[in-house]
N, C-alpha and C positions, 0 to 999 in steps of 0.2 A: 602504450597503455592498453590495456586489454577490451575496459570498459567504453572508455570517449579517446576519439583521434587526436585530441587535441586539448593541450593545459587550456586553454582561453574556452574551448565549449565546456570543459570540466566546474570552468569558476561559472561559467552562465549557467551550468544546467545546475551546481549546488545554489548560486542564488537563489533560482528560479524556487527551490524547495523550499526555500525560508518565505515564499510568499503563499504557499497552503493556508487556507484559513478553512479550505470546508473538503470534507470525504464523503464520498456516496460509498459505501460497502454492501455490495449485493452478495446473498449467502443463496447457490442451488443445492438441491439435492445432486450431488454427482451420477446414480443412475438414474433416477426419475426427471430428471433437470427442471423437477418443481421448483419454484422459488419458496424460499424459505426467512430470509429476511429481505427488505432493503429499507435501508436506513441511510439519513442524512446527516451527519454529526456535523457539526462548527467547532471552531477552534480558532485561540487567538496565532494570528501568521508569525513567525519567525522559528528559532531551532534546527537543531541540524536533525531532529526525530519529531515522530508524534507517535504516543500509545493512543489504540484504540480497543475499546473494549464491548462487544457487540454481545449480547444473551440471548441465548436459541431456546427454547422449549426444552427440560429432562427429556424428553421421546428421541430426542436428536444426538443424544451422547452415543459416543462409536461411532455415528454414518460417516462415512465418507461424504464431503462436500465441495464445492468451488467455490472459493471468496473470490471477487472481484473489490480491488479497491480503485478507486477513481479520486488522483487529489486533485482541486481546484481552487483557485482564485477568483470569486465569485463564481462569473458563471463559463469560464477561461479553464479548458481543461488544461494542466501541466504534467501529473504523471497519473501512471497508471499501470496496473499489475492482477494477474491472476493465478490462484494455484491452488490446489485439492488440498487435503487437509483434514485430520478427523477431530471431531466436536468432542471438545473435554469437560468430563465434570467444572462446575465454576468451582470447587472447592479444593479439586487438585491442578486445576488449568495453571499450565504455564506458557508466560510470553513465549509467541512466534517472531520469531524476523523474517520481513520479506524485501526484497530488491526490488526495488522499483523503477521502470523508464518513464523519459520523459516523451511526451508527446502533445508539448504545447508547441506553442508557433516558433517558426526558425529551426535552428539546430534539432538533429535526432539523435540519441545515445543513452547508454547508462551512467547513471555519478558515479565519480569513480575518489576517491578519498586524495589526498597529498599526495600518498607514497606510491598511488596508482592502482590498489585494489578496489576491486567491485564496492560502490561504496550501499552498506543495507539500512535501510531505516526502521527502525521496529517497530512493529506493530502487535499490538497484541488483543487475539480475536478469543 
């Protein structure tokens, strides 16, 4: 399997995902690595996804940026993920998907789907 060693850390680490209830997404400027948002969202836990949808300032369309997303179980981090990205009109934005690791307690890996591909959860910033 490409993603996790092992079918049994595969079903732990997908469980693990169905227990998200809350995302910290922090948005930098990629050159200035000013901060630009961070926001706390909630959500109710289960699902094999979550859309997120975060609003930058018109001035931010085009920049190059870094999302960080951080999901957790209360205050339990589980996964987490970062990647650049350029800020889209809300009027033509469309959903991103990002892959996410986990990095709560125990096992380390990516989810990885049944059939053994990298499993991605969308997101959309």
């Amino acid at each position: 399997m490409p993603c996790c060693s092992r079918p049994l850390e595969t079903d732990a680490i997908a469980a693990a995902f169905a227990l998200v209830n809350t995302y910290q997404v922090t948005v930098q400027d990629s050159a200035t690595q000013s901060p630009l948002v961070d926001a706390t969202l909630t959500l109710t836990a289960g699902g094999s996804q979550h859309a997120l949808d975060v609003a930058l300032p018109p001035s931010t369309v085009g920049r190059s940026v870094l999302v960080t997303v951080v999901g957790r179980n209360g205050s339990q981090e589980l996964y987490r993920t970062s990647t650049y990205m350029r800020v889209q009109d809300a009027a033509a934005s469309t959903p991103v998907a990002l892959s996410v690791r986990y990095t709560g307690p125990g096992i380390r890996g990516r989810v990885a789907t049944a059939a053994g591909a990298c499993y991605r959860a969308s997101r959309s910033l």
